[in-house]
Z-matrix of the N, CA and C atoms (Angstrom, degrees):
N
C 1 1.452
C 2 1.527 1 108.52
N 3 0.980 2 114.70 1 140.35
C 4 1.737 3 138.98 2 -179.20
C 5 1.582 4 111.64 3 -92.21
N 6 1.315 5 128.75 4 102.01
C 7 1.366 6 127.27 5 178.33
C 8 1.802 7 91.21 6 -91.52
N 9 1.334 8 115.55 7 138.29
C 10 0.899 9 87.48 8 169.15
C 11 2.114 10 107.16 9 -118.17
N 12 1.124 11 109.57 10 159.21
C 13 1.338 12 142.37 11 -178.52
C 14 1.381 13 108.09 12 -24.43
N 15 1.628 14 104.34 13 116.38
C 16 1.497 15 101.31 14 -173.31
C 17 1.651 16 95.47 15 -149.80
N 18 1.660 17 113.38 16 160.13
C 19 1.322 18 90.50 17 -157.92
C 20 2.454 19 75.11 18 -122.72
N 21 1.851 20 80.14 19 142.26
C 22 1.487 21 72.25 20 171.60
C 23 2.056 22 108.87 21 -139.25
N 24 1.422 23 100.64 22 170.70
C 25 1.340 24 112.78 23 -153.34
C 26 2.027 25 111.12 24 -96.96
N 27 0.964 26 105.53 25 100.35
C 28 1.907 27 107.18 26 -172.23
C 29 1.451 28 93.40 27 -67.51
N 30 1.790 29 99.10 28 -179.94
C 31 1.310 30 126.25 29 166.58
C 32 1.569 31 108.84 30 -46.11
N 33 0.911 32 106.83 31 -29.68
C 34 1.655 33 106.80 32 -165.06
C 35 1.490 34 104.47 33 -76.36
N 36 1.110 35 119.51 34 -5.85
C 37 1.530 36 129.69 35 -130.20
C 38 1.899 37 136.38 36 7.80
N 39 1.755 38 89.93 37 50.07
C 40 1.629 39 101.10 38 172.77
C 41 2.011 40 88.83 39 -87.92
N 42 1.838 41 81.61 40 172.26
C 43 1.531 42 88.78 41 165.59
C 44 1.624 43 112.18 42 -107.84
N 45 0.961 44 76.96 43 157.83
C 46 1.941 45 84.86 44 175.63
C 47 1.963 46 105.91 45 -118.96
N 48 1.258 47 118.80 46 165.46
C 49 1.293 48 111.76 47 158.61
C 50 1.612 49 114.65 48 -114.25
N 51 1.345 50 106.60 49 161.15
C 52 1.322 51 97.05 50 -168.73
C 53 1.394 52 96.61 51 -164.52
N 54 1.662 53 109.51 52 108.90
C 55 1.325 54 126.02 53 172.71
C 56 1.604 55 120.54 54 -122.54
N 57 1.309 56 111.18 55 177.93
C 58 1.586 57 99.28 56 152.11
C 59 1.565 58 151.11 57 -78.71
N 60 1.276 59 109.64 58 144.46
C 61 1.610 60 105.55 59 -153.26
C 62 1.814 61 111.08 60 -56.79
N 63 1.372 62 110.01 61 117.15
C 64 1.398 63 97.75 62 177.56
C 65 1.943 64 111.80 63 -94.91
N 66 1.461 65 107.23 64 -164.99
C 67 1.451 66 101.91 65 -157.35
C 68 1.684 67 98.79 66 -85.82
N 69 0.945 68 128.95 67 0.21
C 70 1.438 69 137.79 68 -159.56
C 71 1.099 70 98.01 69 -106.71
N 72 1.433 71 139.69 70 -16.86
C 73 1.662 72 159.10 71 -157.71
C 74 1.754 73 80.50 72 -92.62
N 75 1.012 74 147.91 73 -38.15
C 76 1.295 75 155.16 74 -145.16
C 77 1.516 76 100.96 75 -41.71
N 78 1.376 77 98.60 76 -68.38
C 79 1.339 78 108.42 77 178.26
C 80 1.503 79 154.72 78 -15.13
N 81 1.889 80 77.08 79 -77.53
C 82 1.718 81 122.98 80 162.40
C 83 1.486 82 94.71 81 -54.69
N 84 1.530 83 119.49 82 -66.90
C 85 1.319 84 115.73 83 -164.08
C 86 1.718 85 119.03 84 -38.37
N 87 1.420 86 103.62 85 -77.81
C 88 1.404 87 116.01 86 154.19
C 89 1.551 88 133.86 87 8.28
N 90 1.863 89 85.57 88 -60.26
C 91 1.955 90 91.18 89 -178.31
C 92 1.874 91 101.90 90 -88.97
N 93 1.808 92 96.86 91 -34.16
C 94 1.727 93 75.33 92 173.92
C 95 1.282 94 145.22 93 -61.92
N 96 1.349 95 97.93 94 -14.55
C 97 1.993 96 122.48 95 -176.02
C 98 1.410 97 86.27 96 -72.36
N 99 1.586 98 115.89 97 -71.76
C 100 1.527 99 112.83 98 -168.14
C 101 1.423 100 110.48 99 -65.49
N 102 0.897 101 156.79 100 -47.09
C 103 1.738 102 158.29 101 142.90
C 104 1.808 103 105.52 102 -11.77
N 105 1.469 104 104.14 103 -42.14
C 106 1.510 105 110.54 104 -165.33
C 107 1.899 106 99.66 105 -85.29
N 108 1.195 107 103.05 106 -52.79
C 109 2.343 108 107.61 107 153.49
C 110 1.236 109 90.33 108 -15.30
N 111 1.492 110 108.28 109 -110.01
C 112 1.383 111 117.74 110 -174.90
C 113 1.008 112 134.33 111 7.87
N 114 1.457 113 124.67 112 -55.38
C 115 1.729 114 145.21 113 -149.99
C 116 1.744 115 89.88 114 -106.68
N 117 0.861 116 139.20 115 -64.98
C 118 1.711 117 158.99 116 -124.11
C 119 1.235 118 110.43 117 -119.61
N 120 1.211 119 129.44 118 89.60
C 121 1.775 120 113.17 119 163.32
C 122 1.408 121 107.44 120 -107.43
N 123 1.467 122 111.00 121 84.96
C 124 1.223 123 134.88 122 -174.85
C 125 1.363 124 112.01 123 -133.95
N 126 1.631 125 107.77 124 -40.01
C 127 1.408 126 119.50 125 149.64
C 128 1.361 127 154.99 126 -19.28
N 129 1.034 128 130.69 127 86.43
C 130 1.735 129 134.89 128 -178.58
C 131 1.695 130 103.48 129 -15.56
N 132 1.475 131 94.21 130 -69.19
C 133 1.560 132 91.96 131 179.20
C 134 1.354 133 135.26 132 -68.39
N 135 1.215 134 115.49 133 160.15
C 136 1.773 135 96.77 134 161.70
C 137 1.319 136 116.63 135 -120.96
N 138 0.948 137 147.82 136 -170.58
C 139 1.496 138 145.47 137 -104.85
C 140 1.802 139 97.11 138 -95.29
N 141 1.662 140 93.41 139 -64.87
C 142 1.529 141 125.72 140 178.80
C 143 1.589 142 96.82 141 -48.50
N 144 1.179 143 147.35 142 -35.91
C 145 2.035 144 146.29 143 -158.05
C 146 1.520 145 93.69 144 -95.12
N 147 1.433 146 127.23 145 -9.72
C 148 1.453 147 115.14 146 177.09
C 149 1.439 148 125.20 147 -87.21
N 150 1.439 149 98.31 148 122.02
C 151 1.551 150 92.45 149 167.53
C 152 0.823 151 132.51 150 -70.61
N 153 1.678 152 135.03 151 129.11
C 154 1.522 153 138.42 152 163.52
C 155 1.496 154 123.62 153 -86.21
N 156 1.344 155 120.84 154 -10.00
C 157 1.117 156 128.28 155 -179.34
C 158 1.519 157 114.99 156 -83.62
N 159 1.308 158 134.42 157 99.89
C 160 1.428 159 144.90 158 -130.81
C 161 1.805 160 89.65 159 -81.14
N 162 1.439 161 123.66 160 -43.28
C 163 1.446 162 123.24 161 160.09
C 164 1.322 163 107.25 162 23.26
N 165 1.712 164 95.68 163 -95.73
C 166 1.571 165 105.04 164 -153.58
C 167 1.632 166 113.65 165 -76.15
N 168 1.534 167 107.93 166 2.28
C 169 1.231 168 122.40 167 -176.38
C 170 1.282 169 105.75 168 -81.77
N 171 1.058 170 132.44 169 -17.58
C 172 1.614 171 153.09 170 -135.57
C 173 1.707 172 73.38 171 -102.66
N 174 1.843 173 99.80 172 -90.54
C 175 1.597 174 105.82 173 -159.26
C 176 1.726 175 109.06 174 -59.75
N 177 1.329 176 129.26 175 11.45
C 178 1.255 177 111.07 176 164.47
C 179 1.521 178 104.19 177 -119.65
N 180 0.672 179 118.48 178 30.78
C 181 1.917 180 133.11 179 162.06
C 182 1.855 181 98.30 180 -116.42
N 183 0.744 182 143.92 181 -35.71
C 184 1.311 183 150.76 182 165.84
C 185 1.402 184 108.46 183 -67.68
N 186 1.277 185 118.64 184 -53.64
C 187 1.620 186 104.72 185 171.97
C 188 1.293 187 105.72 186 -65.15
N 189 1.339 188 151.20 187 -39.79
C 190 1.824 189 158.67 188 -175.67
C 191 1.088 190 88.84 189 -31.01
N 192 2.115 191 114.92 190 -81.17
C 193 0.786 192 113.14 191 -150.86
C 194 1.467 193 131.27 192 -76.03
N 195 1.344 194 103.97 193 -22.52
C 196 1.802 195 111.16 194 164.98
C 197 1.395 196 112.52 195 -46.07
N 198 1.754 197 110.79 196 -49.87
C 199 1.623 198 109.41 197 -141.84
C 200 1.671 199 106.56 198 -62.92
N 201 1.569 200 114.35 199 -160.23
C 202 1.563 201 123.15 200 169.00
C 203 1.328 202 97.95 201 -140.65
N 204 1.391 203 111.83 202 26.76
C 205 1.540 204 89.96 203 -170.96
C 206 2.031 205 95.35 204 -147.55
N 207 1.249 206 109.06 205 23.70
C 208 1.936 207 121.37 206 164.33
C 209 1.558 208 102.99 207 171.09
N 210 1.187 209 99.26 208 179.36
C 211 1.445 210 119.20 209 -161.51
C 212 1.954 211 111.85 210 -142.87
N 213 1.188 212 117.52 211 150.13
C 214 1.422 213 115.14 212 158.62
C 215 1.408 214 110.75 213 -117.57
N 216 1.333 215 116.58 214 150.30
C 217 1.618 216 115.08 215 -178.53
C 218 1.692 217 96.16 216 -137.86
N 219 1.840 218 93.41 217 155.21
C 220 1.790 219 76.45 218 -179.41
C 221 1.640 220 73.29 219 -142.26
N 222 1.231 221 104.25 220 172.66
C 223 1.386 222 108.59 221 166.84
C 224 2.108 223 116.32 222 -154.46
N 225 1.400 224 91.13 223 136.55
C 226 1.589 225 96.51 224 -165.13
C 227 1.536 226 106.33 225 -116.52
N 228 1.713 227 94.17 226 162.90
C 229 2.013 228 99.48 227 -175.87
C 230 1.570 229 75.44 228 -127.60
N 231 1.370 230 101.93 229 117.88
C 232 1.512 231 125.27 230 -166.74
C 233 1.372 232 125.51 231 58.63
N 234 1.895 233 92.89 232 -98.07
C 235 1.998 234 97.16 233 156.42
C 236 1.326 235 107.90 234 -109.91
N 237 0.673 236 136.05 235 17.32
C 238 1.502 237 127.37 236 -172.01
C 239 1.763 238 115.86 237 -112.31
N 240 1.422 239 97.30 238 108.03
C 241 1.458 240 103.50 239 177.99
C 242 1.473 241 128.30 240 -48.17
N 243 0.951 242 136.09 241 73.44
C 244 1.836 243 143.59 242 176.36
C 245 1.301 244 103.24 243 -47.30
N 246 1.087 245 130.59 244 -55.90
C 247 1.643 246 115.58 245 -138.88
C 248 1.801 247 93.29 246 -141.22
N 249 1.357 248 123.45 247 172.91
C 250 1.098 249 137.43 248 137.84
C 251 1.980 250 127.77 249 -176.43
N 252 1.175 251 86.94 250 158.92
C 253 1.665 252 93.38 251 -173.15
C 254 1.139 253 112.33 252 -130.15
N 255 1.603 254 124.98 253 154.07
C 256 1.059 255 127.26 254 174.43
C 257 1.777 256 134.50 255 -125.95
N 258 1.172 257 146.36 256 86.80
C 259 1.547 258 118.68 257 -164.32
C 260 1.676 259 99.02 258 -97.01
N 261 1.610 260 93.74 259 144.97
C 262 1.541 261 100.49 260 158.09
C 263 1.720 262 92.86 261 -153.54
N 264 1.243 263 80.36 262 -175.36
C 265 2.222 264 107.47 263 -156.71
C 266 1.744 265 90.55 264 -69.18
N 267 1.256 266 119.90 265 160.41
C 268 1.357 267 140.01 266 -164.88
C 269 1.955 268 89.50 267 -87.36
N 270 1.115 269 117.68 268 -63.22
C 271 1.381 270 146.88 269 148.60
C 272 1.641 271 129.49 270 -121.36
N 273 1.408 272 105.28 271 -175.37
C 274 1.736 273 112.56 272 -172.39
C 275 1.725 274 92.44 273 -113.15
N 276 1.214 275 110.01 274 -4.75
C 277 1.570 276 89.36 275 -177.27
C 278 1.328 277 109.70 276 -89.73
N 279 1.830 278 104.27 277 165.85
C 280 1.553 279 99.16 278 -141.55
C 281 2.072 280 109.37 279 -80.33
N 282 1.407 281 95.46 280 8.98
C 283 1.730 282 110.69 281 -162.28
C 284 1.651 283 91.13 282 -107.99
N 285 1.304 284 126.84 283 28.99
C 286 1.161 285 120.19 284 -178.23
C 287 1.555 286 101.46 285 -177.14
N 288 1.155 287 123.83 286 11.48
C 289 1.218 288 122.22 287 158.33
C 290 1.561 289 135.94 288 -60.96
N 291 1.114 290 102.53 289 -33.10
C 292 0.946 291 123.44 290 166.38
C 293 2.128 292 135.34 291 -55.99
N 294 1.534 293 93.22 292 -26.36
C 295 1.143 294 124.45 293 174.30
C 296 1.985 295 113.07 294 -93.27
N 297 1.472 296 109.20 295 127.60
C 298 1.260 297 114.03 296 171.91
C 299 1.746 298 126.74 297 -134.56
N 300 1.317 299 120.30 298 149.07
C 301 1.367 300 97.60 299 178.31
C 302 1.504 301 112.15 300 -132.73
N 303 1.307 302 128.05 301 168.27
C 304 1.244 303 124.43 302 -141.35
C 305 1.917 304 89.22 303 -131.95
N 306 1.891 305 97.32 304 165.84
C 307 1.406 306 76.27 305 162.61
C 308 2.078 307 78.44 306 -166.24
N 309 1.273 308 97.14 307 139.82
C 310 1.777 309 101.78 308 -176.32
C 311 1.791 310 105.86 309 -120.80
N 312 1.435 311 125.21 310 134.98
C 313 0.859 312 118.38 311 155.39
C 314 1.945 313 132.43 312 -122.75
N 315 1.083 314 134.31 313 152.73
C 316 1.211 315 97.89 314 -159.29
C 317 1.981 316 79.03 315 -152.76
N 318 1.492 317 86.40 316 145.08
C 319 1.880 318 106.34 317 177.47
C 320 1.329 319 114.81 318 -43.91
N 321 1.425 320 146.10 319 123.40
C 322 1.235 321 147.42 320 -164.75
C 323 1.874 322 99.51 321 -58.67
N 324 1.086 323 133.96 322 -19.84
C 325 1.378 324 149.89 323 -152.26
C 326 1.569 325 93.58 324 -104.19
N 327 1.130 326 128.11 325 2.67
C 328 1.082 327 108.70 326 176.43
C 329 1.573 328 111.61 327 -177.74
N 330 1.458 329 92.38 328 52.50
C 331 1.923 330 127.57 329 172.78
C 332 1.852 331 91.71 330 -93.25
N 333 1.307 332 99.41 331 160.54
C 334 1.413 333 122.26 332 157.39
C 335 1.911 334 88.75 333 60.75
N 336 1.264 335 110.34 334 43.44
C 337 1.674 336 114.18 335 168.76
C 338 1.343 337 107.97 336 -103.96
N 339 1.474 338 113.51 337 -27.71
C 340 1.340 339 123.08 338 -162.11
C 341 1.730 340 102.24 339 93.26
N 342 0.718 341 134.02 340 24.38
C 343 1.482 342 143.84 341 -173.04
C 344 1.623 343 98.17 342 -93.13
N 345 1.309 344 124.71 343 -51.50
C 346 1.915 345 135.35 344 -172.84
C 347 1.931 346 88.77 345 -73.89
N 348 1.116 347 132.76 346 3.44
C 349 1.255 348 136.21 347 -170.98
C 350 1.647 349 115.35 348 -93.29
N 351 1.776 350 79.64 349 -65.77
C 352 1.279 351 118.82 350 -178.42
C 353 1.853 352 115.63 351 -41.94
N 354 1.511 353 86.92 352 -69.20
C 355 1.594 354 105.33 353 174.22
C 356 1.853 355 109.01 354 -76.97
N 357 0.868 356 123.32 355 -38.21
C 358 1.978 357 94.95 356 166.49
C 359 1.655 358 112.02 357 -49.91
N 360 1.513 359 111.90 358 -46.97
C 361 1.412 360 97.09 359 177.01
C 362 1.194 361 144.25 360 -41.32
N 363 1.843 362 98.13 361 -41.76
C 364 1.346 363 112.62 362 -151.78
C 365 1.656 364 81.16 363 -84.73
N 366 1.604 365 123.67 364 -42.96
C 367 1.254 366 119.10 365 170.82
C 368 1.746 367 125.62 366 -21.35
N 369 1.360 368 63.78 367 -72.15
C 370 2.064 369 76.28 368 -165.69
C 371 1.831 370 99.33 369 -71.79
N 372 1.604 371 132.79 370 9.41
C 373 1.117 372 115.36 371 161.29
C 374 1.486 373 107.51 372 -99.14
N 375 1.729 374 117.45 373 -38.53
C 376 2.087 375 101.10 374 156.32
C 377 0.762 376 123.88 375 4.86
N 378 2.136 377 85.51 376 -77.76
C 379 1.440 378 116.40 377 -144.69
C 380 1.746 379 110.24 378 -62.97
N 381 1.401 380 110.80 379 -24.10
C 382 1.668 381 117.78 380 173.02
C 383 1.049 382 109.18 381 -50.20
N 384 1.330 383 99.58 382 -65.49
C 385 2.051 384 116.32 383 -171.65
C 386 1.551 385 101.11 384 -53.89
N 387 1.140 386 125.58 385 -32.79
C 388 1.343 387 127.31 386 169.51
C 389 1.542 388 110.45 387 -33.30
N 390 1.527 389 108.46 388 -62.09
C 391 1.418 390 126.81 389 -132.63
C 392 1.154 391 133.78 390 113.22
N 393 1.558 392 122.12 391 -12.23
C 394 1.462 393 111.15 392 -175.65
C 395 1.377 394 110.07 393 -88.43
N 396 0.930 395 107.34 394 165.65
C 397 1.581 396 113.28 395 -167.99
C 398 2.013 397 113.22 396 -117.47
N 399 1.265 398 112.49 397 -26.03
C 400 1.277 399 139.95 398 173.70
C 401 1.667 400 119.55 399 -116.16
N 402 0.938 401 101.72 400 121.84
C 403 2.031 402 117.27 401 161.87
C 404 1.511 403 117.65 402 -103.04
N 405 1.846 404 103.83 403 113.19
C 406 1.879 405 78.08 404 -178.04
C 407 1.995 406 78.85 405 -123.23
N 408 1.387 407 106.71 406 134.26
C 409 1.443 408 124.54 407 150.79
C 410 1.559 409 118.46 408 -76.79
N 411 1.421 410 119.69 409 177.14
C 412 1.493 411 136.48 410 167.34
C 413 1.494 412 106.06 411 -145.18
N 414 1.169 413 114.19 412 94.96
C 415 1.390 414 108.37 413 167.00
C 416 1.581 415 144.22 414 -98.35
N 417 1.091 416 135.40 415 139.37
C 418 1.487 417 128.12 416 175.56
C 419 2.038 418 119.29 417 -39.30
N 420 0.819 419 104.26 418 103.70
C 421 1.638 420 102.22 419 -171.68
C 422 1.621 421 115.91 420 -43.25
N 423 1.634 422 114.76 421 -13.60
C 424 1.469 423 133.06 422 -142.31
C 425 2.394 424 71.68 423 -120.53
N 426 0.863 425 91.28 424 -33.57
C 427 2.009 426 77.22 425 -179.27
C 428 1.046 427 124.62 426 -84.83
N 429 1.499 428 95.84 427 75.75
C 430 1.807 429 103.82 428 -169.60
C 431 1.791 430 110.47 429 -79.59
N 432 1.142 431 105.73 430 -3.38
C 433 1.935 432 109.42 431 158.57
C 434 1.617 433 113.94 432 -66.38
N 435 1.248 434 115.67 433 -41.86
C 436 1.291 435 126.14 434 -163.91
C 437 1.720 436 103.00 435 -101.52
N 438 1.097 437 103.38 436 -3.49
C 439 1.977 438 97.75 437 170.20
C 440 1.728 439 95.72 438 -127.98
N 441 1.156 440 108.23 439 21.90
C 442 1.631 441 121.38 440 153.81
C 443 1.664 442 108.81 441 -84.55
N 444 1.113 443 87.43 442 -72.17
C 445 1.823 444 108.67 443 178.26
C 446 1.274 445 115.10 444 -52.27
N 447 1.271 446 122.77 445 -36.14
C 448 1.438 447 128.14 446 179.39
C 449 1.413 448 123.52 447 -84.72
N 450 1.613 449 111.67 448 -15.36
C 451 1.447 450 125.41 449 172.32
C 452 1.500 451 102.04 450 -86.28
N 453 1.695 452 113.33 451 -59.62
C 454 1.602 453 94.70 452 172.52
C 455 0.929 454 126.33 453 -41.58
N 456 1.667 455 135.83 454 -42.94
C 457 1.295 456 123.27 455 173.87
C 458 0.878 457 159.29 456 -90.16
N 459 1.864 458 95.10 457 30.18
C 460 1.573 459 122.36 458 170.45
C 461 1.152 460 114.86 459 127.21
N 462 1.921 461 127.70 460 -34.75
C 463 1.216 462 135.86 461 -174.61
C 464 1.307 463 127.94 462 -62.82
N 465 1.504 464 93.35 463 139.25
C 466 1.893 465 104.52 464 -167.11
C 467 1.331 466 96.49 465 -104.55
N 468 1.378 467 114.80 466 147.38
C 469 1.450 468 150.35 467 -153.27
C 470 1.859 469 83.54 468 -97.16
N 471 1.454 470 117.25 469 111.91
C 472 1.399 471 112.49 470 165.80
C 473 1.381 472 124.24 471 -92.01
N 474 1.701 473 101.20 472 -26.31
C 475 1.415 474 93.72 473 -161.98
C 476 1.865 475 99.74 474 172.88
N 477 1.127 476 101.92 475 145.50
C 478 1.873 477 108.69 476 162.93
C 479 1.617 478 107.78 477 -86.26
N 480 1.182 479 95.87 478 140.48
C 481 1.479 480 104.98 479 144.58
C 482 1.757 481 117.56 480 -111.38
N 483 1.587 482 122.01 481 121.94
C 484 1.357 483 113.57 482 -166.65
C 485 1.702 484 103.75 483 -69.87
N 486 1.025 485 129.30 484 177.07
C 487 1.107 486 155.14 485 178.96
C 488 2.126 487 109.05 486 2.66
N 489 1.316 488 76.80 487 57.58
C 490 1.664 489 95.28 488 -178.20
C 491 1.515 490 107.98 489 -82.32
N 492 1.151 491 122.54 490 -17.92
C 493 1.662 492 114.90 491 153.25
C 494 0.882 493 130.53 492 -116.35
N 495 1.456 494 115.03 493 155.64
C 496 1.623 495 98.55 494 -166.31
C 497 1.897 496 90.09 495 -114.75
N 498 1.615 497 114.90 496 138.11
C 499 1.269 498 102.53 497 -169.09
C 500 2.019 499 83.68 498 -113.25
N 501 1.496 500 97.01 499 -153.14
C 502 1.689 501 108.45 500 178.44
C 503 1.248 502 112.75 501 -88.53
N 504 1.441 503 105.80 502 -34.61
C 505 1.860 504 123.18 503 170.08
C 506 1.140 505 122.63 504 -102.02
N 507 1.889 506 133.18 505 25.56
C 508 1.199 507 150.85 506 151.31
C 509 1.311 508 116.64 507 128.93
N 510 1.246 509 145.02 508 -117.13
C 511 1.260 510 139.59 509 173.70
C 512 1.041 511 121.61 510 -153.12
N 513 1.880 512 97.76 511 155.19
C 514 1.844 513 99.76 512 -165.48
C 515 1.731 514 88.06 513 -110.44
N 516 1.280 515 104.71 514 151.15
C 517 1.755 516 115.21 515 157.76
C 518 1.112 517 139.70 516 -71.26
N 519 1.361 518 132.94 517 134.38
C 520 1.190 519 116.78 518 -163.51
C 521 2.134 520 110.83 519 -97.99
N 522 1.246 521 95.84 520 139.46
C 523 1.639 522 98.08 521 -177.39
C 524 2.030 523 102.01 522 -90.18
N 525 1.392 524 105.98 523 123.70
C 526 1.569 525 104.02 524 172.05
C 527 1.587 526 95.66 525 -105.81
N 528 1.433 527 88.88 526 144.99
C 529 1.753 528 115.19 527 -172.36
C 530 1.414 529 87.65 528 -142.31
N 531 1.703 530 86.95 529 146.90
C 532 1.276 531 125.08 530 172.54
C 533 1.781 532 117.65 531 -122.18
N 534 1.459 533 95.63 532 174.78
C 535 1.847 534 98.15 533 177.67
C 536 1.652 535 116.13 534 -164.14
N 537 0.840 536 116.72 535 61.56
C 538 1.653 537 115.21 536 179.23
C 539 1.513 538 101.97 537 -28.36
N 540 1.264 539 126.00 538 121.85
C 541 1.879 540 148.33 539 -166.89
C 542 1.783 541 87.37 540 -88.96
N 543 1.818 542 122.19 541 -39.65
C 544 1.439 543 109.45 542 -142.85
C 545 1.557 544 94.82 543 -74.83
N 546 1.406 545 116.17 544 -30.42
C 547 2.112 546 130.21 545 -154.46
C 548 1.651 547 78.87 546 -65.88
């Protein structure tokens, strides 16, 4: 799916632009994921499991934009990639199609803008036009920015998972959130 290019206004009240991720984004993308490691141990991955080689970044920005069933969004302050999000389907089978999950990351330099706000919305309104009817997240129990953002925007707290990460100094839990798309 193709979002197309729209420019929107933060806390700060600069503009940012904010379209969908194209294949040339590969790059940029790449160093912001690994740039975003760095900053964040909130992250599934850790530092060493990230790819830098923009490659495979390429063919899964290429599948985004073909599919009908998720999207990638990135969003920049000039050239510089700040932010990005992604939705795709929970699964393809037809008893769970209906279900999707999301995942946003955004430059430590430019948290607490209302920007992690901004983009769940516009997300989970896509994700309607999509068809899905449900949003389920997994969050770090320790990312209380991102279960800020995710409570303002409607999401219900389903459940812990205990010691769903494993850190260097033991483990954090993971918080599952939900979002009915139809209310």
């Amino acid at each position: 799916m193709i979002i197309p290019a729209e420019t929107i206004k933060l806390k700060d009240m600069k503009e940012y632009l904010l379209r969908s991720t194209e294949e040339s984004d590969a790059e940029q993308l790449a160093s912001f994921i690994y740039e975003l490691h760095t900053e964040c141990p909130y992250m599934v991955n850790t530092l060493d499991e990230i790819e830098t080689d923009p490659a495979p970044y390429e063919a899964i920005l290429r599948s985004f934009r073909k599919s009908d069933h998720g999207f990638h969004i990135t969003v920049y302050d000039g050239e510089k990639l700040i932010a990005a999000a992604g939705v795709e389907p929970v699964g393809f089978e037809r008893k769970v199609m209906h279900r999707c999950t999301i995942g946003i990351a955004i430059n430590k330099s430019y948290r607490n803008k209302g920007l992690g706000t901004q983009m769940t919305a516009l997300c989970m309104d896509l994700a309607g036009a999509l068809g899905y009817n449900v949003m389920e997240m997994g969050v770090n129990s320790k990312n209380t920015l991102a279960l800020s953002v995710l409570n303002r925007t409607g999401c219900r707290i389903l459940g812990y998972i205990p010691r769903a990460f494993r850190q260097d100094d033991g483990y954090d839990d993971e918080v599952y959130l939900w979002k009915d798309l139809t209310e």
